[in-house]
C-alpha positions in Angstrom: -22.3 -38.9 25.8 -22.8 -35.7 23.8 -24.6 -36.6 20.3 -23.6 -33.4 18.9 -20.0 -32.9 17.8 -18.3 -29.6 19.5 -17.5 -26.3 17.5 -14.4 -24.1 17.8 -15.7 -20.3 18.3 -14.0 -16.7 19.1 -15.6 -13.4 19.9 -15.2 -10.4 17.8 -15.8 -6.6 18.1 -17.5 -5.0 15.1 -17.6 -2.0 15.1 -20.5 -0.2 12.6 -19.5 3.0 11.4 -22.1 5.5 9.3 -20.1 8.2 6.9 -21.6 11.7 7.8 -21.3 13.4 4.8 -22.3 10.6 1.9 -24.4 8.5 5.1 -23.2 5.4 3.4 -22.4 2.1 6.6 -19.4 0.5 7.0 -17.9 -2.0 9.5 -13.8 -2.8 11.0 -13.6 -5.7 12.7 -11.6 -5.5 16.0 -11.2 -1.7 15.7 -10.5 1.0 17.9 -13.5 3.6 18.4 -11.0 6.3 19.1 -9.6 7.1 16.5 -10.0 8.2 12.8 -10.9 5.7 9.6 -11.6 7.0 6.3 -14.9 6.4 4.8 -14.6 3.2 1.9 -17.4 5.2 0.0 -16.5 8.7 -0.4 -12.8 9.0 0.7 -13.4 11.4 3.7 -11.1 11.2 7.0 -13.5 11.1 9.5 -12.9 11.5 13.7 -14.7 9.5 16.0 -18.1 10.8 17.7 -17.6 13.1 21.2 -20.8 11.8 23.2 -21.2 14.0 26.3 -21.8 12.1 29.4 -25.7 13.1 29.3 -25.5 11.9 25.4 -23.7 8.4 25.3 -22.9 6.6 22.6 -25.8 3.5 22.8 -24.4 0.1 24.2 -25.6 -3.5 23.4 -27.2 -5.0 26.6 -24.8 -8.6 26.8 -27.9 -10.0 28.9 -30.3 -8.9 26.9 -29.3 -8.3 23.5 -31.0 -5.1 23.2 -29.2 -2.0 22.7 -29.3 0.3 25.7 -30.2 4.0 24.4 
């Protein structure tokens, strides 16, 4: 018999977004990367990053936890 109770959970996606012109962070929950979002700080419509295949965008490492550059 288990002496701890159980707890509910659900992943989320979060995805961290950095304003290029005021450089302020922000994050959406459960987002879309491609597309646009205007920044909450300074009010500019910003598009999403274009990473060349030799210049990805960095991805978490699920195993590790690190991110993968």
């Amino acid at each position: 018999m288990n002496a701890f109770p159980e707890y509910d959970h659900a992943v989320e996606t979060v995805l961290h977004c950095r304003c290029t012109v005021c450089h302020h962070w922000w994050h959406l929950d459960n987002a879309p990367a491609d597309r646009s979002y205007w920044c909450p700080h300074c009010g500019k419509q910003l598009a999403p990053a274009q990473y060349s295949e030799d210049n990805a965008a960095p991805r978490l490492n699920h195993k590790t936890g690190a991110i993968d550059l």
